[in-house]
N, CA, C and O atoms as a printed pandas DataFrame, in Angstrom:
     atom_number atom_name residue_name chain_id  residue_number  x_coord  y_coord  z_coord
0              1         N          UNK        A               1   52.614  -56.018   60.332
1              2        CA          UNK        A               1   52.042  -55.084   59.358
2              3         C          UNK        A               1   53.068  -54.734   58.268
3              4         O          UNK        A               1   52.774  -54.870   57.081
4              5         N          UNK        A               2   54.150  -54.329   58.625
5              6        CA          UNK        A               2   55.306  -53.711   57.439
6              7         C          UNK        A               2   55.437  -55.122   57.121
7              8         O          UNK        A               2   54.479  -55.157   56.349
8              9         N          UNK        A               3   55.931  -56.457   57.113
9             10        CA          UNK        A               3   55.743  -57.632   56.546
10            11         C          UNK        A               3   54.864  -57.745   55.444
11            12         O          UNK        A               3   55.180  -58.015   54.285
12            13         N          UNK        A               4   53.656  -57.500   55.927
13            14        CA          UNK        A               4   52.676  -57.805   54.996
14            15         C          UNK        A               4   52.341  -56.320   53.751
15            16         O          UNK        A               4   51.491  -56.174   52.872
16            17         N          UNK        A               5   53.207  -55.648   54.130
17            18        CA          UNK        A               5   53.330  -54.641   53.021
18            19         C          UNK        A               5   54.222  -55.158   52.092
19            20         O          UNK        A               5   53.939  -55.334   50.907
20            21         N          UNK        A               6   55.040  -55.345   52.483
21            22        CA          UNK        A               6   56.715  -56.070   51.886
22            23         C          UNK        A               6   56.280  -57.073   50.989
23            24         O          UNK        A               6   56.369  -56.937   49.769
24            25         N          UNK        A               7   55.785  -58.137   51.577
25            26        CA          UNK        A               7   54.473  -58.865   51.131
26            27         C          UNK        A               7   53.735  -58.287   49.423
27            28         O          UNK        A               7   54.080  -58.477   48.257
28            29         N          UNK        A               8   52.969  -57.779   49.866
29            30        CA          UNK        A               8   52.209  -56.624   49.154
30            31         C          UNK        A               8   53.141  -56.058   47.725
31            32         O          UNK        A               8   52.689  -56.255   46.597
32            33         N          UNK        A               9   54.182  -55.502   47.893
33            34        CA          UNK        A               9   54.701  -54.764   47.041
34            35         C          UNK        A               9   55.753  -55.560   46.508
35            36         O          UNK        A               9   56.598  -54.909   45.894
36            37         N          UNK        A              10   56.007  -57.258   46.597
37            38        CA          UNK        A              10   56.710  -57.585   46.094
38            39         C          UNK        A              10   56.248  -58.021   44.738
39            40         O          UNK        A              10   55.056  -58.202   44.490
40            41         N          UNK        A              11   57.358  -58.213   43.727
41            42        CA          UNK        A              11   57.220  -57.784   42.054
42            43         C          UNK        A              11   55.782  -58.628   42.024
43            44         O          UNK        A              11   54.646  -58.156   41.979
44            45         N          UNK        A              12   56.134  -59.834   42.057
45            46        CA          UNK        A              12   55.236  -61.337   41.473
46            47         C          UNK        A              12   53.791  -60.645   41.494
47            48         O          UNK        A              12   53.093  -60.294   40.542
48            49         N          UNK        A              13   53.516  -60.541   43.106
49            50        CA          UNK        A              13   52.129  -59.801   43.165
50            51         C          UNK        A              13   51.808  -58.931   42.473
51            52         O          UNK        A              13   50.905  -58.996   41.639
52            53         N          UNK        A              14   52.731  -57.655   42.791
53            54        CA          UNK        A              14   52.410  -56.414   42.434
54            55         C          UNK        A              14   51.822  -56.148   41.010
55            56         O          UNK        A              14   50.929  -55.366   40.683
56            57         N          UNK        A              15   52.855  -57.344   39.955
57            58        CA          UNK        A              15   52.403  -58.151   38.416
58            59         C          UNK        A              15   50.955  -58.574   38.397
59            60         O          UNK        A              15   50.311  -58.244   37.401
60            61         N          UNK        A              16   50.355  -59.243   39.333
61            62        CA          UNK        A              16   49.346  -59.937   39.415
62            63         C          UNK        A              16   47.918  -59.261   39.399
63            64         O          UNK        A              16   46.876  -59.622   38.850
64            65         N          UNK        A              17   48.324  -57.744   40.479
65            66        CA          UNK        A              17   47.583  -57.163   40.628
66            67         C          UNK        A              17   47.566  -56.288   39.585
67            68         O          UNK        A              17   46.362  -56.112   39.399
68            69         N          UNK        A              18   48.048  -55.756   38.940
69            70        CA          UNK        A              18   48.271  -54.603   37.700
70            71         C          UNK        A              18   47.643  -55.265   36.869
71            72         O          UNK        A              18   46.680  -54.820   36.244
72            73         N          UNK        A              19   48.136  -56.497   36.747
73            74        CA          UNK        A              19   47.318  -57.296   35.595
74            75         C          UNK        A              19   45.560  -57.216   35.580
75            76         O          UNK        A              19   44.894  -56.842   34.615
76            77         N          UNK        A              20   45.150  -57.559   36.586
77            78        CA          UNK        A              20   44.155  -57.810   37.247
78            79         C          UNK        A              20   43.517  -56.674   37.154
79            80         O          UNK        A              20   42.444  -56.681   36.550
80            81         N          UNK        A              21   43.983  -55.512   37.687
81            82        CA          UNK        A              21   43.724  -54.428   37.842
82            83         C          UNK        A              21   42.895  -53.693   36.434
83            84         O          UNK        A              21   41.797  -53.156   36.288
84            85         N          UNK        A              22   43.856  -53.939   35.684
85            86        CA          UNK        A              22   43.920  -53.468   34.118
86            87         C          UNK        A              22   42.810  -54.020   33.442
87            88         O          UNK        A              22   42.192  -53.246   32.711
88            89         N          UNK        A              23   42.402  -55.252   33.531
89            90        CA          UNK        A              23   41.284  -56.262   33.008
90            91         C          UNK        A              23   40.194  -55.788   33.794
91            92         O          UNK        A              23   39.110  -55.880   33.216
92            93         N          UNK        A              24   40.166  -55.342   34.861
93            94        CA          UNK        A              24   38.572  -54.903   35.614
94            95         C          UNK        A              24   38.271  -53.254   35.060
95            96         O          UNK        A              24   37.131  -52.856   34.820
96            97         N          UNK        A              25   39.525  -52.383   34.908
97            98        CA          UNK        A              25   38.929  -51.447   34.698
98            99         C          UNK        A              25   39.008  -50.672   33.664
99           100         O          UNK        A              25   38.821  -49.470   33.475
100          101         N          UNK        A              26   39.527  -52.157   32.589
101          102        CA          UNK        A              26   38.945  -52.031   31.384
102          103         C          UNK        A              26   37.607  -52.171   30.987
103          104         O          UNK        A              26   37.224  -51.633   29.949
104          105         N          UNK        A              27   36.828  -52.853   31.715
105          106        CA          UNK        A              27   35.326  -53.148   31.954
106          107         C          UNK        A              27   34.688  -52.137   32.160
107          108         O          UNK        A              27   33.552  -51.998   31.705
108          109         N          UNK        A              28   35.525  -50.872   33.170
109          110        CA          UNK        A              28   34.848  -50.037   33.145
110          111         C          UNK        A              28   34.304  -49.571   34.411
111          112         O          UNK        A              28   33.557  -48.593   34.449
112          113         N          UNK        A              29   34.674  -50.285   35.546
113          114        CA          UNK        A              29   34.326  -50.369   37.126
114          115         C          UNK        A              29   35.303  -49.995   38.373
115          116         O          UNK        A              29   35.102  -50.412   39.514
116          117         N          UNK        A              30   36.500  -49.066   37.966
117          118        CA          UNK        A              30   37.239  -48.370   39.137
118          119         C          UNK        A              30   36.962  -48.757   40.655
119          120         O          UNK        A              30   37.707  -48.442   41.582
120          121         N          UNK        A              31   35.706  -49.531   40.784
121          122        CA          UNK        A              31   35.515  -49.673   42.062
122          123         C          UNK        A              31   35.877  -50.976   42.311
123          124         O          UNK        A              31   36.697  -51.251   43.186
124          125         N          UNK        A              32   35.363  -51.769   41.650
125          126        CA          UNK        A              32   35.991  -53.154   41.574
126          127         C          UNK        A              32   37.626  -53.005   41.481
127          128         O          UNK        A              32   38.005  -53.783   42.357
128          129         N          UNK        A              33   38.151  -52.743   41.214
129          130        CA          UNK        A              33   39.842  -52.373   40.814
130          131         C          UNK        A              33   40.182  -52.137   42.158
131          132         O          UNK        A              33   41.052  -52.843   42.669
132          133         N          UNK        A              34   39.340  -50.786   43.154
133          134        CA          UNK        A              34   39.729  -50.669   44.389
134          135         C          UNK        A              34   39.653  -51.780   45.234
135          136         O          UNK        A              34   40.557  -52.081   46.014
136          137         N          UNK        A              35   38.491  -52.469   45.094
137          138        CA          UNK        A              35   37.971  -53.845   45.972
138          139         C          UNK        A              35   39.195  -54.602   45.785
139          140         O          UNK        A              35   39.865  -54.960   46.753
140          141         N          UNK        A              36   39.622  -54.945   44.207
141          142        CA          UNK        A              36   40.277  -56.014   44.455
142          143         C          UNK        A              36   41.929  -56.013   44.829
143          144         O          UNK        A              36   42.638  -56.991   45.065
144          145         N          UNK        A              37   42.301  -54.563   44.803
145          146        CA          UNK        A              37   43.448  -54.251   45.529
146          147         C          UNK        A              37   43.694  -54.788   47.030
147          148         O          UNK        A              37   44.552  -55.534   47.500
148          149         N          UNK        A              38   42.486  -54.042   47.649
149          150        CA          UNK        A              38   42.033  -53.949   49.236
150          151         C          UNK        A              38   42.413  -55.674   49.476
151          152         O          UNK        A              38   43.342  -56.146   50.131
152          153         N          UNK        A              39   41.622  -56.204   48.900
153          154        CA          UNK        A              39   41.442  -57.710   49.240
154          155         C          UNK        A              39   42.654  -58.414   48.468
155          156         O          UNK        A              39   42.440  -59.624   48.545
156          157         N          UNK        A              40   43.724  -58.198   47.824
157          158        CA          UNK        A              40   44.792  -58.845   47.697
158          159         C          UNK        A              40   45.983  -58.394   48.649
159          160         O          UNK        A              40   46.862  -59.121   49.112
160          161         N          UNK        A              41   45.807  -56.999   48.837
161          162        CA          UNK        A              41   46.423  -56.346   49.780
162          163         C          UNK        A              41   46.255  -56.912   51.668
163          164         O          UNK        A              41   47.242  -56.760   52.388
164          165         N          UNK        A              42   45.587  -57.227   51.973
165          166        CA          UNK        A              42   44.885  -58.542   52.808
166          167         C          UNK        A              42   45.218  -59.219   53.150
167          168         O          UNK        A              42   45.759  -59.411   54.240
168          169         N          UNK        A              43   44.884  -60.215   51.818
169          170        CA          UNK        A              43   45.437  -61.318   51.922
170          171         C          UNK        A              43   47.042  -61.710   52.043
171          172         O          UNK        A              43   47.465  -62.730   52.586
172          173         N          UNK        A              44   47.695  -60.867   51.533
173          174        CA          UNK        A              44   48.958  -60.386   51.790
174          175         C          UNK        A              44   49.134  -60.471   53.546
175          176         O          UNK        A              44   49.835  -61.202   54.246
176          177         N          UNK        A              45   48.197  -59.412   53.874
177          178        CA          UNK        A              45   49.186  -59.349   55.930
178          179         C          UNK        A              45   49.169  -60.815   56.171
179          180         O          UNK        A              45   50.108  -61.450   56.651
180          181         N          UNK        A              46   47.728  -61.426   55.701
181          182        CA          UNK        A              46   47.329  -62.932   56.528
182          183         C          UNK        A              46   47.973  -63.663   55.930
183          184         O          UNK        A              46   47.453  -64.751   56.181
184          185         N          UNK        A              47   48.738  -63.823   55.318
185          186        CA          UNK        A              47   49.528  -65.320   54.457
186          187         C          UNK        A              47   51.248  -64.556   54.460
187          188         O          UNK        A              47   52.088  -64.938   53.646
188          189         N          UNK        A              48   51.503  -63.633   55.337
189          190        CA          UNK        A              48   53.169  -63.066   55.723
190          191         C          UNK        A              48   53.470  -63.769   56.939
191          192         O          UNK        A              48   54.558  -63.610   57.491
């Protein structure tokens, strides 16, 4: 679990997701933004 946080909060991603982040809820959908945290955050434990 702390792996896949480590995982999680390292720069590359963390870039990826902000990015990402920024483009969905510029659209206008905060919820999608949460979804797609959750599910990169995830994918993170399973690929540590």
């Amino acid at each position: 679990m702390l792996f896949g946080i480590q995982n999680f909060l390292s720069i590359p991603i963390q870039f990826l997701i902000l990015k990402r982040v920024k483009v969905i809820t510029d659209r206008g959908n905060p919820f999608l933004a949460i979804r797609t945290i959750i599910l990169h955050w995830i994918t993170s434990i399973l690929s540590s």
